[in-house]
C-alpha positions in Angstrom: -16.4 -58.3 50.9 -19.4 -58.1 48.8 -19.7 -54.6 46.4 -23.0 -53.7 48.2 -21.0 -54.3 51.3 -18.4 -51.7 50.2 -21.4 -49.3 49.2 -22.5 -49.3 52.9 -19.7 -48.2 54.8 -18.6 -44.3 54.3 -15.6 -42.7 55.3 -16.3 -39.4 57.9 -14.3 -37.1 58.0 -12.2 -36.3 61.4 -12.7 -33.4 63.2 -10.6 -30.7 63.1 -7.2 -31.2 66.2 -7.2 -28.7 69.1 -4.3 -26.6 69.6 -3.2 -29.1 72.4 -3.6 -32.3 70.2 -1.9 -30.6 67.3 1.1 -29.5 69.6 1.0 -33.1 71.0 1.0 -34.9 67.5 3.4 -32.2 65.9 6.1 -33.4 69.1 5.4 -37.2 68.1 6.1 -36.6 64.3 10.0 -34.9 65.4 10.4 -37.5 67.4 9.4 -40.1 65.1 11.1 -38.1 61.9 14.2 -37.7 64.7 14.1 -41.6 65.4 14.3 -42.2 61.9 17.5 -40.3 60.7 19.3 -41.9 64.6 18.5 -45.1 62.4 19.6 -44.3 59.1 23.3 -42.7 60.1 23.7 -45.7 62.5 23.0 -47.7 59.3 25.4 -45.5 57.2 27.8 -45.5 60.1 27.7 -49.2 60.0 28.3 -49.6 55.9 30.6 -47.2 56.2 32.9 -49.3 59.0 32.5 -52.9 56.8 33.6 -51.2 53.6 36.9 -49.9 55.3 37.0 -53.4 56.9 36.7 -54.9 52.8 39.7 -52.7 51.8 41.8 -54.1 54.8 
């Protein structure tokens, strides 16, 4: 991209959510935030079994 190109394109600003669409977004960020700790105690869960398997 060109600078002038840059110049030319503006960033607007997004309308305020609904109370519907922020409900709906607020349920998909605990269930993504929830998806993402499942993940990181499986993972622990998982270091935690090949360390005891090491000291065997």
């Amino acid at each position: 991209m060109r600078i002038y190109e840059l110049e030319l394109k503006t960033i607007k600003p997004r309308p305020p959510l609904t109370l519907a669409q922020a409900r709906i977004q607020g349920l998909k960020n605990v269930v993504d935030r929830d998806k993402q700790q499942l993940h990181n105690e499986r993972e622990r869960q998982r270091q935690q079994r090949e360390h005891e398997q090491k000291l065997l």
